[in-house]
C-alpha positions as CSV (number, residue, x, y, z in Angstrom):
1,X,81.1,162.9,-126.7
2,X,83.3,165.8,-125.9
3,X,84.6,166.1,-122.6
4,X,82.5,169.4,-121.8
5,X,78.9,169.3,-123.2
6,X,76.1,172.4,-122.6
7,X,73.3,172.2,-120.3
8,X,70.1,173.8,-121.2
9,X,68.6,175.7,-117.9
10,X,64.9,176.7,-119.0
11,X,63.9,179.4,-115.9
12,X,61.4,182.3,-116.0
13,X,64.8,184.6,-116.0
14,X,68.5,183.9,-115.9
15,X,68.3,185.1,-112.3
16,X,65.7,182.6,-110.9
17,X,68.5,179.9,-111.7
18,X,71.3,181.2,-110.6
19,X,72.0,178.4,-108.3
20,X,71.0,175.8,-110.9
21,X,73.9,177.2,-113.1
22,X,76.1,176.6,-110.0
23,X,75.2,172.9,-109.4
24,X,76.0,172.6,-113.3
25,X,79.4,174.4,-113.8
26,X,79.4,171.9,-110.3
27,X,79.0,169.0,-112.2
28,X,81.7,169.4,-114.9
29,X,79.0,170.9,-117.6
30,X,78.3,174.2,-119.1
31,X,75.2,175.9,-118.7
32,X,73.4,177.6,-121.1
33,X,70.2,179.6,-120.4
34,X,66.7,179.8,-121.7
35,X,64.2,181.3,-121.6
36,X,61.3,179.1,-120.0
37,X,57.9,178.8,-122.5
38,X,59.6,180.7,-125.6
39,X,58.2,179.6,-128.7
40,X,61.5,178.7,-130.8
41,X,62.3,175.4,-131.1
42,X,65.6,174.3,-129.4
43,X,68.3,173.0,-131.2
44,X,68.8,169.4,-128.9
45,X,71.8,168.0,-131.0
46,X,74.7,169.4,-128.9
47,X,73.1,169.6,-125.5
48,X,74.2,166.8,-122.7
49,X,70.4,167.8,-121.0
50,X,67.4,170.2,-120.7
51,X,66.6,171.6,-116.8
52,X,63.6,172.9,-116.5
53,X,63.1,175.3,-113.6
54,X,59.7,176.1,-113.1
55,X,57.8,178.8,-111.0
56,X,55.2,178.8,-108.6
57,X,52.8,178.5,-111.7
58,X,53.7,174.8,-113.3
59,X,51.5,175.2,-116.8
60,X,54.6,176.7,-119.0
61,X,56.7,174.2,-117.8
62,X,54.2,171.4,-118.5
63,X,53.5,173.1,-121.9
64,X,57.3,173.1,-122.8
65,X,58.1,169.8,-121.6
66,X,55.1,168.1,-123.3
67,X,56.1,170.2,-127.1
68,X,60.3,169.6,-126.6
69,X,58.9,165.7,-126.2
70,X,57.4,166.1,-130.0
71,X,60.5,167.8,-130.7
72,X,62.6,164.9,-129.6
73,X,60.7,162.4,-131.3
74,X,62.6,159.2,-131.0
75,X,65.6,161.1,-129.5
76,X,66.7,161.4,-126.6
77,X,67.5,164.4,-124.3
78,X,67.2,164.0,-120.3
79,X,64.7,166.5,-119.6
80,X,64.9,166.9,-115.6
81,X,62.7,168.9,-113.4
82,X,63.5,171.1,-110.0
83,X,60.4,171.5,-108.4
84,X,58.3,171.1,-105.3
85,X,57.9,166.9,-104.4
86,X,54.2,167.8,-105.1
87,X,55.1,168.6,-108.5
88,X,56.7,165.4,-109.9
89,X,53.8,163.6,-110.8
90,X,52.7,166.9,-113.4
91,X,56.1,166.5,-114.4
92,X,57.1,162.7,-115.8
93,X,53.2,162.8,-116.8
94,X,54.0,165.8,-119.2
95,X,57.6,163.9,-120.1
96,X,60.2,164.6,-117.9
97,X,62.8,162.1,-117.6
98,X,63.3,162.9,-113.4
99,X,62.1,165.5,-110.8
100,X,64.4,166.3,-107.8
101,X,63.1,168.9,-105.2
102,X,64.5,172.3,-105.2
103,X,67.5,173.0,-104.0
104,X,68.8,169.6,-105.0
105,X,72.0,167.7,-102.8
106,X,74.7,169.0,-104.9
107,X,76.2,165.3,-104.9
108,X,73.0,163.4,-105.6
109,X,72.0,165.8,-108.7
110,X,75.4,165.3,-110.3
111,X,74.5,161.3,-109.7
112,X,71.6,161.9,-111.3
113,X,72.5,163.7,-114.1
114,X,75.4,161.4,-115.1
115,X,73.2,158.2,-114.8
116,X,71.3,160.1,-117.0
117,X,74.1,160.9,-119.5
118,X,75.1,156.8,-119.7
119,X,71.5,156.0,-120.7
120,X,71.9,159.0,-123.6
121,X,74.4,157.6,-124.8
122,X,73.3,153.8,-124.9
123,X,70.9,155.3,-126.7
124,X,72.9,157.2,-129.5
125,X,74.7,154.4,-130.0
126,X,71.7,152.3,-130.6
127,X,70.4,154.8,-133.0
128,X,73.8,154.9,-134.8
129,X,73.7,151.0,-135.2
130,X,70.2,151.1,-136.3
131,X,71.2,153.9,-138.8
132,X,73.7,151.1,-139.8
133,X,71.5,148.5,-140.0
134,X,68.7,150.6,-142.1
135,X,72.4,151.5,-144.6
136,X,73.4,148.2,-145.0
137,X,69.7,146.6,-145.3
138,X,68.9,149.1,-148.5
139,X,72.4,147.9,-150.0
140,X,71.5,143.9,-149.5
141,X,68.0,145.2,-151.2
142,X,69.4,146.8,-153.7
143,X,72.1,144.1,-154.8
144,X,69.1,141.5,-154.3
145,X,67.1,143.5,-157.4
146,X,70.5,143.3,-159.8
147,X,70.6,140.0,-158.7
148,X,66.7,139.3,-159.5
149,X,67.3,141.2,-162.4
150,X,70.1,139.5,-163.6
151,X,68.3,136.3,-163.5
152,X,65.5,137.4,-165.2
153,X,68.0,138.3,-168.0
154,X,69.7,135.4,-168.0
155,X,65.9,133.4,-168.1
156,X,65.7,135.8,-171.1
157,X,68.9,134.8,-172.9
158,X,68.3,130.6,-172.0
159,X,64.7,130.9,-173.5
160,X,65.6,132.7,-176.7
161,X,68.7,129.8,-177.5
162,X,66.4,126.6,-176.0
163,X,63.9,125.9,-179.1
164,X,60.7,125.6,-178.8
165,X,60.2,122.8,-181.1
166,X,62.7,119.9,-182.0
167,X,63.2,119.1,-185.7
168,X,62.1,116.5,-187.7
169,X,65.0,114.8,-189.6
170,X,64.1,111.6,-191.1
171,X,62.1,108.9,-189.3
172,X,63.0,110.6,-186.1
173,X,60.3,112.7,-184.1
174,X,60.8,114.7,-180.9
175,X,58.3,115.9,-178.9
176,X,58.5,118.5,-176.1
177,X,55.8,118.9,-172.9
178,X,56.8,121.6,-170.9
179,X,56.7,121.1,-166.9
180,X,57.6,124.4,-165.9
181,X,61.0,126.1,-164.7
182,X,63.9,127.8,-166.5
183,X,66.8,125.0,-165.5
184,X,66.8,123.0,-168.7
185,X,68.2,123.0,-171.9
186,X,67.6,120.9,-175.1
187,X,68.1,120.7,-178.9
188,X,68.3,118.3,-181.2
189,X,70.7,118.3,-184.9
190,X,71.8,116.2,-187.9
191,X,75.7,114.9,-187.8
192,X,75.8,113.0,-191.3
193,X,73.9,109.7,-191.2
194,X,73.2,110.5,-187.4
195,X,70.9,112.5,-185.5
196,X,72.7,113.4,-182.0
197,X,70.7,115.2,-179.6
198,X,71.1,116.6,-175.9
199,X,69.4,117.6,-172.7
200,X,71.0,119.5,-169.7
201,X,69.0,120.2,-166.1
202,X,70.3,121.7,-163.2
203,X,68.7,122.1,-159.5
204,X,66.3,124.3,-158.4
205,X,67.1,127.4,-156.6
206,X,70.7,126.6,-156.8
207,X,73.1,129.9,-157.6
208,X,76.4,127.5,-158.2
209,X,74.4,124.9,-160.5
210,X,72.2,127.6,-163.0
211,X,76.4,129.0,-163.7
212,X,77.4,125.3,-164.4
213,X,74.5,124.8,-166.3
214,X,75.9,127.5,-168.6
215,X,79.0,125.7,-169.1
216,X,77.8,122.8,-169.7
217,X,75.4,123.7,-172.5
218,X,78.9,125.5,-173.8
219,X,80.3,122.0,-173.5
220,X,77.5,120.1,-174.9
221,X,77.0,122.3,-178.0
222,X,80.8,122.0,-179.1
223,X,80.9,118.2,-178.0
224,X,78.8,117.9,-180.8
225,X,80.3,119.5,-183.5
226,X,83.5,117.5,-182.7
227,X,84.3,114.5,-184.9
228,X,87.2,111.7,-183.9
229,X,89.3,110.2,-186.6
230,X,86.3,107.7,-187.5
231,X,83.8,110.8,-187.5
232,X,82.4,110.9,-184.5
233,X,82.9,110.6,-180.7
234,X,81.4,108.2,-178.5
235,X,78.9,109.6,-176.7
236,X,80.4,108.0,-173.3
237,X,83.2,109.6,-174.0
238,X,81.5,113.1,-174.5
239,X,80.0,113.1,-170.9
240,X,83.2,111.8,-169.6
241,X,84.9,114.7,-170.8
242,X,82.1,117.1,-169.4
243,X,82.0,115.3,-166.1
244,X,86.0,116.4,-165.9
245,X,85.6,119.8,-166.9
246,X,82.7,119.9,-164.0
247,X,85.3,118.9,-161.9
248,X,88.5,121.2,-163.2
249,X,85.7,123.8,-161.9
250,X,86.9,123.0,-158.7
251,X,83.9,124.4,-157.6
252,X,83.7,124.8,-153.2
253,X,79.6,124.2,-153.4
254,X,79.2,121.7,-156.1
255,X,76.3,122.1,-157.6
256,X,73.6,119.4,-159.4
257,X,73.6,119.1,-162.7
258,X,73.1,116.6,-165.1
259,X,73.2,115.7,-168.9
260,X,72.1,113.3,-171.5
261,X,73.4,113.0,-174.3
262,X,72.6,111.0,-177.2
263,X,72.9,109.9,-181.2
264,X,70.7,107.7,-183.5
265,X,71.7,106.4,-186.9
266,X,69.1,106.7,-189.5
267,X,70.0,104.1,-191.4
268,X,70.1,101.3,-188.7
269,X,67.8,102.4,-186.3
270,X,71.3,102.1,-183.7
271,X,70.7,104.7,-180.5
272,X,74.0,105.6,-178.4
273,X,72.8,107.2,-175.0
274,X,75.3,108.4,-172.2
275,X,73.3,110.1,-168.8
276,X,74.8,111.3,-165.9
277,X,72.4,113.0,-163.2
278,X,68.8,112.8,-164.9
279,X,66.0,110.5,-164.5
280,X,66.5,107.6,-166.0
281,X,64.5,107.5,-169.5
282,X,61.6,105.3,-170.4
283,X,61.7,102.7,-173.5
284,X,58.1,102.3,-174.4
285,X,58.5,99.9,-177.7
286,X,56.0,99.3,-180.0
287,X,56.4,95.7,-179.1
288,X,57.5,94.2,-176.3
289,X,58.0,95.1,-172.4
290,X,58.2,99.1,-171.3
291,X,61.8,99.4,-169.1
292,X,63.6,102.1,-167.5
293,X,66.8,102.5,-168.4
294,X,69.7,102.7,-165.6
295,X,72.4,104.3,-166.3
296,X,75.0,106.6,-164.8
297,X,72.9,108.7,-162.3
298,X,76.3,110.4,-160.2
299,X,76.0,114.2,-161.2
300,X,78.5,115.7,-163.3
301,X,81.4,117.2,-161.6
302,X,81.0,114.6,-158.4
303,X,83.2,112.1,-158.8
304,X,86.0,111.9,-162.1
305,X,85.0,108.9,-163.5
306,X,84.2,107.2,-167.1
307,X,80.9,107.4,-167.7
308,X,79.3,104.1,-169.5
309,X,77.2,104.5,-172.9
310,X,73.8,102.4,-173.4
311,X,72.9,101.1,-177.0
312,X,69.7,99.7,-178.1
313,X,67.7,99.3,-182.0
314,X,65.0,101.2,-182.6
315,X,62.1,100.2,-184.4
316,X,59.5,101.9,-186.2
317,X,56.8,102.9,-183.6
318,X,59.5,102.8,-180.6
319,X,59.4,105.6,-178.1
320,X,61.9,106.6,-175.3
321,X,60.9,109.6,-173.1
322,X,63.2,111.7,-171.3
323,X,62.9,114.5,-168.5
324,X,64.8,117.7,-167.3
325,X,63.4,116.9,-164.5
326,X,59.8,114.9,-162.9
327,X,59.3,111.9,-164.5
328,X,56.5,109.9,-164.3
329,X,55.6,106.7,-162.2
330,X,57.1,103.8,-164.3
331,X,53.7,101.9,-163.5
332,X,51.3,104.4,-164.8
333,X,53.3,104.7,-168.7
334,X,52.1,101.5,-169.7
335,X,48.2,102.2,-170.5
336,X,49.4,104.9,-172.5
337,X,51.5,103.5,-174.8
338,X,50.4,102.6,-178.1
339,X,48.9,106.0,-178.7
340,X,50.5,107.8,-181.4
341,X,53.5,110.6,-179.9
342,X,51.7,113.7,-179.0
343,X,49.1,112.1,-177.5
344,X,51.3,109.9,-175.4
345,X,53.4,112.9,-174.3
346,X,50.3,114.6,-173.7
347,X,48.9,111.9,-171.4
348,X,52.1,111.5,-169.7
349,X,53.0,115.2,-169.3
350,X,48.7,115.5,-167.4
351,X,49.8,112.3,-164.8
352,X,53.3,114.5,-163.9
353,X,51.4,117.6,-163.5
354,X,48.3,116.0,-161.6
355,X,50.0,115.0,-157.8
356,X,51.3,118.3,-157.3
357,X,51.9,121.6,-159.0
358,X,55.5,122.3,-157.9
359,X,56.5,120.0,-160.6
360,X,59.3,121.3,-163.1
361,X,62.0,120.2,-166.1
362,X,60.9,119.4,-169.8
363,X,59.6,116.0,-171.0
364,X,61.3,115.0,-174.4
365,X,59.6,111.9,-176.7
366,X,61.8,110.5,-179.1
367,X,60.1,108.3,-181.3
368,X,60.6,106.3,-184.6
369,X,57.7,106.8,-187.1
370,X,56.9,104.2,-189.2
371,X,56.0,106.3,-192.3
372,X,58.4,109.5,-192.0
């Protein structure tokens, strides 16, 4: 504030507060006079305080101070009052912040009026950090929406590249049961003799882990267009190699994400599978016992290790289900399994859904028909 603010005197005439103006000058302040129940609304930016001097006849003053407090609003002015003792009840009731009698103590009014002046300007400076607060609360709104909306284009892009079907390609069939969720990716494609194939999660509501789920898709898809000096690339050594880009992130939150990655030979029914970080898949065979396979189950970009590849044959009417994400009970597959594929994802994807509806990720059947 600057070091000499104006004080409103509101009197019936500038002569009637003559010794008002005194006690303010008095004070360190400079007075400025109105004229008490004009009808022009009074500018209350500048002014340190409003003194309201009434006469015998209280009602203009009781008017005034009651319409400058709808003025004010939620600002706030010291409106005082110098009045008869009887008259301080009419005046806090009408608004008035304090009523001294008439002529006040010259050293107890200044008191006042400074006390006064320190609750003012608690108060502006409240007001200016709520100002602040209301600023900065529509920016974190505002970058919140890009942000929403920048996820809901990225949803966007991930749908329109993750198929809705797999393909078909010789005795193998995938199937697809949707769980719910956007943190998933999948897609399936012929290398030669082989069919290689891939799946890719990451967790839910997890900034760090939907960007490194882009990267690793990246990873994925060019993994499997690359070809060793034998024409192919173990499939250990694929997640290997994503698990140490994961970690070249050097990422300070690290985030969950996992990967599967796997390739089936037509001819010989042989299936390569390398997980990191995903449930561990089912084999349902058409003949014989129904076992989870164990594999790597660190996330990628934890620790920098080799990451082990599982074989198995296939046979014709062999299925092995995967998930993005839940996966059913182990115990409640087996009544289900010699129906044919769709069926059996269908069946499995209503026992996932069925104990409780926050359930997410992308069940994926591969199976081998017997009659491609």
């Amino acid at each position: 504030m600057p070091d000499i603010l104006p004080i409103l005197i509101s009197a019936p005439s500038p002569a009637a507060a003559d010794d008002v103006r005194s006690l303010v000058v008095a004070a360190g302040f400079t007075p400025l006079d109105h004229a008490l129940g004009s009808v022009p609304a009074v500018d209350f930016e500048p002014l340190a305080a409003a003194i309201v001097c009434p006469s015998d006849n209280l009602e203009p003053a009781i008017a005034q101070t009651r319409r400058w407090r709808v003025e004010l609003g939620d600002r706030f002015v010291p409106v005082i009052w110098l009045a008869a003792p009887a008259a301080t009840p009419l005046a806090l009731n009408a608004g008035a912040d304090l009523c001294l009698p008439r002529p006040p103590d010259a050293n107890t009014f200044a008191a006042h009026l400074h006390a006064l002046l320190r609750i003012r300007e608690s108060v502006v400076r409240l007001h200016a950090k709520a100002d602040q607060a209301v600023f900065l609360a529509e920016r974190l709104r505002s970058v919140h929406d890009h942000r929403n909306q920048d996820r809901a284009n990225a949803v966007t892009i991930h749908r329109s590249l993750t198929p809705d079907r797999l393909p078909e390609i010789g005795p193998l069939r995938f199937g697809l049961f949707s769980l719910g969720g956007d943190r998933q990716f999948f897609d399936a494609w012929p290398a030669g003799d082989d069919v290689e194939f891939a799946l890719a999660s990451s967790g839910r509501f997890h900034e760090t882990a939907d960007c490194a789920l882009g990267v690793l898709v990246k990873q994925l898809l060019m993994a499997g267009c690359v070809r060793g000096p034998g024409g192919r690339v173990p499939v250990g050594e694929i997640l290997s190699s994503l698990n140490h880009a994961m970690m070249s992130l050097n990422l300070p939150d690290r985030p969950w994400v996992g990967a599967i990655f796997g390739r089936f030979t037509r001819t010989t029914g042989h299936l390569e599978l390398a997980q990191a970080g995903m449930a561990s898949p089912i084999s349902v065979p058409a003949a014989g016992e129904i076992e989870r396979l164990t594999f790597f189950r660190q996330d990628l970009g934890g620790y920098d290790q080799q990451i082990p590849a599982h074989t198995a044959i296939l046979r014709p009417g062999d299925k092995i289900l995967f998930s993005t994400g839940t996966m059913p009970r182990f115990e409640s597959v087996p009544p289900f399994r010699d129906l044919p594929g769709r069926e059996f994802l269908a069946a499995i994807g209503a026992l996932c859904e069925s104990p409780s509806p926050t359930v997410d990720g992308v069940l994926v059947l591969l199976e081998w028909v017997a009659d491609p």
